[in-house]
LOLUMDO-467934 format. One line per field, with one value per residue (C-alpha): residue number from 1; residue in one letter; chain; x, y, z. Coordinates in nm, 3 decimals, always signed. Layout:
N
n	c(NUM|...)
res	c(A|...)
chain	c(A|...)
c1	c(X|...)
c2	c(Y|...)
c3	c(Z|...)
# end
This chain:
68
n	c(1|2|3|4|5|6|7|8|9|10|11|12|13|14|15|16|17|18|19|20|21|22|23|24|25|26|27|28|29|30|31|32|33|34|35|36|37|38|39|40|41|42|43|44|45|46|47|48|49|50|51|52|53|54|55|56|57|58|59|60|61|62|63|64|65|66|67|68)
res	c(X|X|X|X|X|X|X|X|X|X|X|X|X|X|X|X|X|X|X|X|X|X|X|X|X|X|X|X|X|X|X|X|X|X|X|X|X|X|X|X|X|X|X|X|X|X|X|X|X|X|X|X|X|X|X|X|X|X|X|X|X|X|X|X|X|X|X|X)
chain	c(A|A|A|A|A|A|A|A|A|A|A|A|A|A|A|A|A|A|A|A|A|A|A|A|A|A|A|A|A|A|A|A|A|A|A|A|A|A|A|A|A|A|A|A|A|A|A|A|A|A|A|A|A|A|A|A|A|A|A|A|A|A|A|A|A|A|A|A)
c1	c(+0.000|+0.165|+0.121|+0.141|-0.227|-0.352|-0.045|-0.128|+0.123|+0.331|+0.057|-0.201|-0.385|-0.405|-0.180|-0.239|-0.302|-0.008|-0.217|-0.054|-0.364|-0.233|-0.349|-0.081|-0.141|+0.037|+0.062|+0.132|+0.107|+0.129|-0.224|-0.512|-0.891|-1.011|-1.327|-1.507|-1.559|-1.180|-1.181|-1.117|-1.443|-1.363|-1.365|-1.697|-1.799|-1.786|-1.873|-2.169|-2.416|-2.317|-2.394|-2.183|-2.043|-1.646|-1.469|-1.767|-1.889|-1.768|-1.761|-1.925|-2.291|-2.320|-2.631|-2.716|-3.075|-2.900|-2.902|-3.232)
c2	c(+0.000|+0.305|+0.578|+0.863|+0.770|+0.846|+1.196|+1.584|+1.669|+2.032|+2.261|+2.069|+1.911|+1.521|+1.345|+1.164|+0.738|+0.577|+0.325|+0.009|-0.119|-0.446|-0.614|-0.663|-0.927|-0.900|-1.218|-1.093|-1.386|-1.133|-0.999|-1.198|-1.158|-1.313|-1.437|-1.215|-1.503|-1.542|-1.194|-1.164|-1.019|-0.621|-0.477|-0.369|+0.002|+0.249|+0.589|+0.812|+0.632|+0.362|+0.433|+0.207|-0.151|-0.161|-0.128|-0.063|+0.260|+0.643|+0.846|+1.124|+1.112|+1.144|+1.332|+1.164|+1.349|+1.541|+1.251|+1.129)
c3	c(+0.000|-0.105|+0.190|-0.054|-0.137|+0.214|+0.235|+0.125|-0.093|+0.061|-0.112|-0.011|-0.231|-0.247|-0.471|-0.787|-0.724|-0.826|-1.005|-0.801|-0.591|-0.496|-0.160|+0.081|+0.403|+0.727|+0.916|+1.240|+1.480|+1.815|+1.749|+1.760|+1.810|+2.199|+2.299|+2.555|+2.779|+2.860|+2.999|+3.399|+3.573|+3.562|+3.877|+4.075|+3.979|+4.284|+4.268|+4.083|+3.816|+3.606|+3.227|+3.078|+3.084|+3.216|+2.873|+2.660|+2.505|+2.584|+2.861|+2.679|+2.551|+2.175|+2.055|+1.738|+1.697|+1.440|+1.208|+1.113)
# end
């Protein structure tokens, strides 16, 4: 994958594709997708109201009214 694809170019305007679109595949054998099940327990929550699962979600509320 050619990086220049994905760069601004100094005056700032995106750069021509170099036309190359092969596929490349890492096999990286450090990184690999768990099971949720083999988790430990997390920790019980202490403190104000619990909005979210431990690990799950966002601390800030997303208004998504604005898209219907």
């Amino acid at each position: 994958m050619d990086s220049s694809s994905y760069t601004l170019s100094s005056n700032g305007s995106l750069p021509q594709a170099s036309g190359s679109s092969r596929r490349i595949i890492i096999n990286d054998p450090r990184w690999k997708f768990t099971d949720e099940s083999v988790f430990p327990k997390p920790r019980d929550f202490i403190g104000g109201p619990k909005k979210y699962r431990a690990g799950r979600g966002s601390s800030v509320p997303l208004d998504l009214s604005a898209y219907h």
